[in-house]
Structure formats: structure tokens, C-alpha cells
N, CA, C and O atoms as a CHARMM CRD file, in Angstrom:
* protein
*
  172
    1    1 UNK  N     17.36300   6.07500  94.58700 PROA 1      0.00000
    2    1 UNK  CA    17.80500   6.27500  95.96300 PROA 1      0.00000
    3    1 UNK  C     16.94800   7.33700  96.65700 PROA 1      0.00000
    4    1 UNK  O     16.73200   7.16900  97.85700 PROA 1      0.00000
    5    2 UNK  N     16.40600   8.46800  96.01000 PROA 2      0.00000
    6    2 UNK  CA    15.91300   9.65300  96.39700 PROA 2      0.00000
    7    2 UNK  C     14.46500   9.34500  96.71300 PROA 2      0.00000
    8    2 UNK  O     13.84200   9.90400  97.61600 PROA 2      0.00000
    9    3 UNK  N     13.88100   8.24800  95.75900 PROA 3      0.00000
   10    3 UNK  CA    12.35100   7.57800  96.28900 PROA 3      0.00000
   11    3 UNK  C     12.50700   6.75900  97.26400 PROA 3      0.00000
   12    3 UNK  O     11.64600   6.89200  98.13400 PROA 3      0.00000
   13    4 UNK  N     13.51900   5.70800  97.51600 PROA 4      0.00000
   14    4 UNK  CA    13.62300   5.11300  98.74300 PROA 4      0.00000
   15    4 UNK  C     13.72100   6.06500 100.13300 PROA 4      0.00000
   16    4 UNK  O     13.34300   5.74200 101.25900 PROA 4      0.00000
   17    5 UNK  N     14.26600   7.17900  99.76800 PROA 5      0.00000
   18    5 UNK  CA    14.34800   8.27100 101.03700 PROA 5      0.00000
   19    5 UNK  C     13.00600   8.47900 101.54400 PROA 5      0.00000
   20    5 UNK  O     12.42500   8.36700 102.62300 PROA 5      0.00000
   21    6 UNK  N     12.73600   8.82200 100.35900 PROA 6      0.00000
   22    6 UNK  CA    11.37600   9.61100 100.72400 PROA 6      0.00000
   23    6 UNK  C     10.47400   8.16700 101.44000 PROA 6      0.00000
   24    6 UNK  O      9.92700   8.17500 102.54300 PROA 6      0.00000
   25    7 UNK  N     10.49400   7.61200 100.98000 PROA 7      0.00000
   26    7 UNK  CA     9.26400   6.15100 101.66700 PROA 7      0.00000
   27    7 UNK  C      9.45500   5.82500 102.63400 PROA 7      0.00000
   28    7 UNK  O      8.62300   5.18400 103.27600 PROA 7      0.00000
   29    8 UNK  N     10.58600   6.14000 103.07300 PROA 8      0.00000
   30    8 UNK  CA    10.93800   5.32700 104.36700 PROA 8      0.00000
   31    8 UNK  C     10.93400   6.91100 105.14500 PROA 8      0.00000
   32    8 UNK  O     10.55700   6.40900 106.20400 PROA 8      0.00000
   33    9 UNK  N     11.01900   8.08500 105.42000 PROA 9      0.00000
   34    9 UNK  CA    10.66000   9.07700 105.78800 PROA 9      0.00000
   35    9 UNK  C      9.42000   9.28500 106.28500 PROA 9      0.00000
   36    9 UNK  O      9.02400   9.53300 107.42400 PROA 9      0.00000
   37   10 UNK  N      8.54800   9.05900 104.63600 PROA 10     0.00000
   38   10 UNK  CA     6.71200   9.23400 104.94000 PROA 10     0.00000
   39   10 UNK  C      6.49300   7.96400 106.07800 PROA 10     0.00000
   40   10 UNK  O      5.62200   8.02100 106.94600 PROA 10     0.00000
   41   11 UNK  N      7.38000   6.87900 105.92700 PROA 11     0.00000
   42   11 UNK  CA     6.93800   5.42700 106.73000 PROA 11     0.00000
   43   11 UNK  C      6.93500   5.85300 108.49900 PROA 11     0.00000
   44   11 UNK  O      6.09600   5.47500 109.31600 PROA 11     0.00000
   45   12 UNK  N      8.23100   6.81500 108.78600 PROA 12     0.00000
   46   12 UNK  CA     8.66300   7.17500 110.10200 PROA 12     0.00000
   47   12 UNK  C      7.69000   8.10700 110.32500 PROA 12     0.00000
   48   12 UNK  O      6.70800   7.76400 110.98500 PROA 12     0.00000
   49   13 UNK  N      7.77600   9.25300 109.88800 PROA 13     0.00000
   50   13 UNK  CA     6.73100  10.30300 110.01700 PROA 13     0.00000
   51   13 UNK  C      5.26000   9.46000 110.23000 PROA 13     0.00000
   52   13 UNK  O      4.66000  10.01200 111.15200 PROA 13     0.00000
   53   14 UNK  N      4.99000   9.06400 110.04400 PROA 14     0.00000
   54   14 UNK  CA     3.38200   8.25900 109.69700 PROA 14     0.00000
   55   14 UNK  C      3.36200   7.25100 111.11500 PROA 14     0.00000
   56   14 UNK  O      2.33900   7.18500 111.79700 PROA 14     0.00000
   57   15 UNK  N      4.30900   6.66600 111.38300 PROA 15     0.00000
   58   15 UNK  CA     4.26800   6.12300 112.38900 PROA 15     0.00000
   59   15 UNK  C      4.65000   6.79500 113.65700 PROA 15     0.00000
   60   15 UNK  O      4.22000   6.38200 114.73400 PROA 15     0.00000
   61   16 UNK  N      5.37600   7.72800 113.57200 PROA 16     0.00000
   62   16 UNK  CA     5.34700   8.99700 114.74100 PROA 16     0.00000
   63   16 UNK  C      4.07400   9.73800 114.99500 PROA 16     0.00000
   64   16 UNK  O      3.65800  10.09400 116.09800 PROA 16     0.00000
   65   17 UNK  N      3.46400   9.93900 113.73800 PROA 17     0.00000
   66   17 UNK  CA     1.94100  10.38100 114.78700 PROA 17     0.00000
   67   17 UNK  C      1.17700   9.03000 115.24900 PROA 17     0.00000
   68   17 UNK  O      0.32500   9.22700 116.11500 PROA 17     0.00000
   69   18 UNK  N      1.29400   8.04800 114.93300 PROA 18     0.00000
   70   18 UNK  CA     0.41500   6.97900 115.56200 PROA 18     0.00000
   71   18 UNK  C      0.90500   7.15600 117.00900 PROA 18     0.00000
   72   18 UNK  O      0.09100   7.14500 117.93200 PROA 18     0.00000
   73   19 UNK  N      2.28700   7.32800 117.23200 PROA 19     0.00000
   74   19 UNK  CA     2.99600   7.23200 118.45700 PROA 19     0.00000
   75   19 UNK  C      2.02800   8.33400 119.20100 PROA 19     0.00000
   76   19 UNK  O      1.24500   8.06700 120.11300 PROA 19     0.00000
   77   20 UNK  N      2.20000   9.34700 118.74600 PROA 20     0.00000
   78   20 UNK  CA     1.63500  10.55600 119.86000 PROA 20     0.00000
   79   20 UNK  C      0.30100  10.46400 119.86200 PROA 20     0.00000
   80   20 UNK  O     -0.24900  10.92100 120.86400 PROA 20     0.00000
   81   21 UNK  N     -0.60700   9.84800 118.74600 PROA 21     0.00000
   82   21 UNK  CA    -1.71700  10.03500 119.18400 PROA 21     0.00000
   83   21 UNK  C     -2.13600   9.44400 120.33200 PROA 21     0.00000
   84   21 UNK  O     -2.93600   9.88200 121.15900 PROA 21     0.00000
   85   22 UNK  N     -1.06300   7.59800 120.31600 PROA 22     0.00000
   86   22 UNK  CA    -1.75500   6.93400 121.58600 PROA 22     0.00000
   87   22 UNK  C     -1.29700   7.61100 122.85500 PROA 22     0.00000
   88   22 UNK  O     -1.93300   7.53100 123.90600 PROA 22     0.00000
   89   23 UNK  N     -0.10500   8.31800 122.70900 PROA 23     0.00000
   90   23 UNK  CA     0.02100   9.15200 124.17500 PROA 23     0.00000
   91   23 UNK  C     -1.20400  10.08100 124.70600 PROA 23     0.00000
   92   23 UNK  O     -1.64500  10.10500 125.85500 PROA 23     0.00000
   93   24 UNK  N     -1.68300  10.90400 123.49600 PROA 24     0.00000
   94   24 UNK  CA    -2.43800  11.59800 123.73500 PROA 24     0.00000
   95   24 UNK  C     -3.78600  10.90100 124.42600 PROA 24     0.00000
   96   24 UNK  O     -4.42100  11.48800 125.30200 PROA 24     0.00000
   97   25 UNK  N     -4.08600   9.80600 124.01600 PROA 25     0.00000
   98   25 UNK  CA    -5.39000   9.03800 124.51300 PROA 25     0.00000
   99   25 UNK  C     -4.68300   8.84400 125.72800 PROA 25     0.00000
  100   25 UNK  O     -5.21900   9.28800 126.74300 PROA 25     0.00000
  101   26 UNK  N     -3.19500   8.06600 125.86800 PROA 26     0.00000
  102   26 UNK  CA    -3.33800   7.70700 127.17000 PROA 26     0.00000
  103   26 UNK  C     -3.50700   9.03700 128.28000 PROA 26     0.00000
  104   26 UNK  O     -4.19300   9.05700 129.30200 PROA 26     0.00000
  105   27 UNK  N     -2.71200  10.03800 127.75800 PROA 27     0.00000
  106   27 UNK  CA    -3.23900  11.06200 128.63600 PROA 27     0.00000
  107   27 UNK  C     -4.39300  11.80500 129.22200 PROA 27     0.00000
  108   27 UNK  O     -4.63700  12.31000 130.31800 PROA 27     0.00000
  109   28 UNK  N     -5.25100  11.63400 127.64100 PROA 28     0.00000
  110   28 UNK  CA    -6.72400  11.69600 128.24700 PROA 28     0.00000
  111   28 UNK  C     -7.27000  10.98400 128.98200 PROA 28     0.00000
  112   28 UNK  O     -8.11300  11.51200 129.70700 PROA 28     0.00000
  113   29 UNK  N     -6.99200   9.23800 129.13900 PROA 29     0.00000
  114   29 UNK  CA    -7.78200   8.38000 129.75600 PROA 29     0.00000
  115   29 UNK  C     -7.27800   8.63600 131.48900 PROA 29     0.00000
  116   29 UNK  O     -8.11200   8.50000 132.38400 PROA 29     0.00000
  117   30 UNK  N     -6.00000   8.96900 131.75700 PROA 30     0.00000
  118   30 UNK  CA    -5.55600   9.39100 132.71700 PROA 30     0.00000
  119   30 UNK  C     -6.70600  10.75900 133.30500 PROA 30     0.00000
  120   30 UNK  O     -7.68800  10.60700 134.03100 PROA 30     0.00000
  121   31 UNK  N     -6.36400  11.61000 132.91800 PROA 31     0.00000
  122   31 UNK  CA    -6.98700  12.75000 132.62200 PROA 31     0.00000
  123   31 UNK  C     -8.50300  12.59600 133.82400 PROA 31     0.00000
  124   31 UNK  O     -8.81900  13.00100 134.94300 PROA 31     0.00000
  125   32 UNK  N     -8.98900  11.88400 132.89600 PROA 32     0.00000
  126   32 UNK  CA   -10.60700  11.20300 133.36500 PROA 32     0.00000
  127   32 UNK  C    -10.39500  10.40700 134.55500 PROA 32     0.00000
  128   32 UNK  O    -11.27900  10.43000 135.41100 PROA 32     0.00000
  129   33 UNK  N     -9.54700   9.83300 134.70700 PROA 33     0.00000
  130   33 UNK  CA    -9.14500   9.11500 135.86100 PROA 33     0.00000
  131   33 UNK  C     -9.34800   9.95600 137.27800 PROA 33     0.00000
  132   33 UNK  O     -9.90700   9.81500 138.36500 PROA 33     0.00000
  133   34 UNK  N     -8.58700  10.85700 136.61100 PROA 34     0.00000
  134   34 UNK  CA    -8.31400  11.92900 138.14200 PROA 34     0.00000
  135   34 UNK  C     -9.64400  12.53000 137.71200 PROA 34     0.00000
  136   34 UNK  O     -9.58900  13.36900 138.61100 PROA 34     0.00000
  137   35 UNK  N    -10.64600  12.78300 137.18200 PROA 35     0.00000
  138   35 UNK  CA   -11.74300  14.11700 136.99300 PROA 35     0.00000
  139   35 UNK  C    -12.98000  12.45200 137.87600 PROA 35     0.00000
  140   35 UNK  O    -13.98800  12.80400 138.48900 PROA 35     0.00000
  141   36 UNK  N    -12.84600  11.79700 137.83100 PROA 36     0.00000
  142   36 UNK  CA   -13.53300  10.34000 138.28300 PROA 36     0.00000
  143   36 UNK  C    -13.73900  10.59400 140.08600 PROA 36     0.00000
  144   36 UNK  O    -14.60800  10.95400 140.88000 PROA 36     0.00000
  145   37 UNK  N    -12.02300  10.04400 140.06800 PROA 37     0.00000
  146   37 UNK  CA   -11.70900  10.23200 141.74700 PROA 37     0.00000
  147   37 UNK  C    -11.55700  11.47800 142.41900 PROA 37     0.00000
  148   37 UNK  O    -11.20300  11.51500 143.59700 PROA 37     0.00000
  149   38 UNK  N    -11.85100  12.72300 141.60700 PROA 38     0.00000
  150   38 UNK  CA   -12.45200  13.56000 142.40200 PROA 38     0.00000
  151   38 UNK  C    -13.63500  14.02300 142.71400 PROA 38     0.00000
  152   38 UNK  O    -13.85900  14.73800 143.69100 PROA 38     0.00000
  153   39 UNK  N    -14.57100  13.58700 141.78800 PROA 39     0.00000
  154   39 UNK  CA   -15.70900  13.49500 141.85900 PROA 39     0.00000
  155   39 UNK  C    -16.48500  12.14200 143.09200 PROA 39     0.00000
  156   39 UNK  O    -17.59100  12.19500 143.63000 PROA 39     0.00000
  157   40 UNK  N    -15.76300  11.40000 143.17700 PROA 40     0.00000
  158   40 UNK  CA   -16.18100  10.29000 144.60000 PROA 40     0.00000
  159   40 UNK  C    -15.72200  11.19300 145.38200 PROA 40     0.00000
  160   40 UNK  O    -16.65900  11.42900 146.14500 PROA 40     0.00000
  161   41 UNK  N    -14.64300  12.00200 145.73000 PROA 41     0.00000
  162   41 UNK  CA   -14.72200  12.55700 146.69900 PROA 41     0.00000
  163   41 UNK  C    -15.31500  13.43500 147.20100 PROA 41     0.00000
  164   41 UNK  O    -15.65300  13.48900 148.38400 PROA 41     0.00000
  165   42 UNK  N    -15.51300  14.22500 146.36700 PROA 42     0.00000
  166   42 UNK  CA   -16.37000  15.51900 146.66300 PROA 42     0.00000
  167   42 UNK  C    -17.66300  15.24600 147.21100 PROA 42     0.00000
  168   42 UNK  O    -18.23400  16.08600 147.90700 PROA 42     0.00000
  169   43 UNK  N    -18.19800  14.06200 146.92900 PROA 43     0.00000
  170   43 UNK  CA   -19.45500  13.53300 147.25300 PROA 43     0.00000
  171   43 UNK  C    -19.42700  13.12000 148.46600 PROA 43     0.00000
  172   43 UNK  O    -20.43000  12.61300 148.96900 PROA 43     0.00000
């Protein structure tokens, strides 16, 4: 019972950083978005 805990724990955990990493990209790609369209403007 105590190894099934654990696997399915490491399984959540492991898939919670996949979660944040893609936030993190999406935030960067955002990020660039706005550093983009301010740069057309400034011009």
C-alpha cells in the first residue's frame, strides 16, 4: 500500500511541474509579445 502511495505521488508531483513549466513558457511567449509590440511602436 505504502509503494502504491508513493507512485502515484511521484506520478502527481511529476506531472505538476510539466504543468508549470508550460505556464512558464506561456508566460514567456506572452512576455515577448508585449517586448515585440513595443518595439513597432517606438519606431
Amino acid at each position: 500500500m505504502k509503494a502504491a502511495s508513493l507512485l502515484i505521488l511521484a506520478a502527481l508531483f511529476l506531472s505538476a511541474c510539466n504543468t508549470f513549466e508550460g505556464i512558464g513558457r506561456d508566460i514567456q511567449k506572452g512576455g515577448e509579445a508585449i517586448e515585440r509590440a513595443a518595439d513597432k511602436a517606438s519606431k
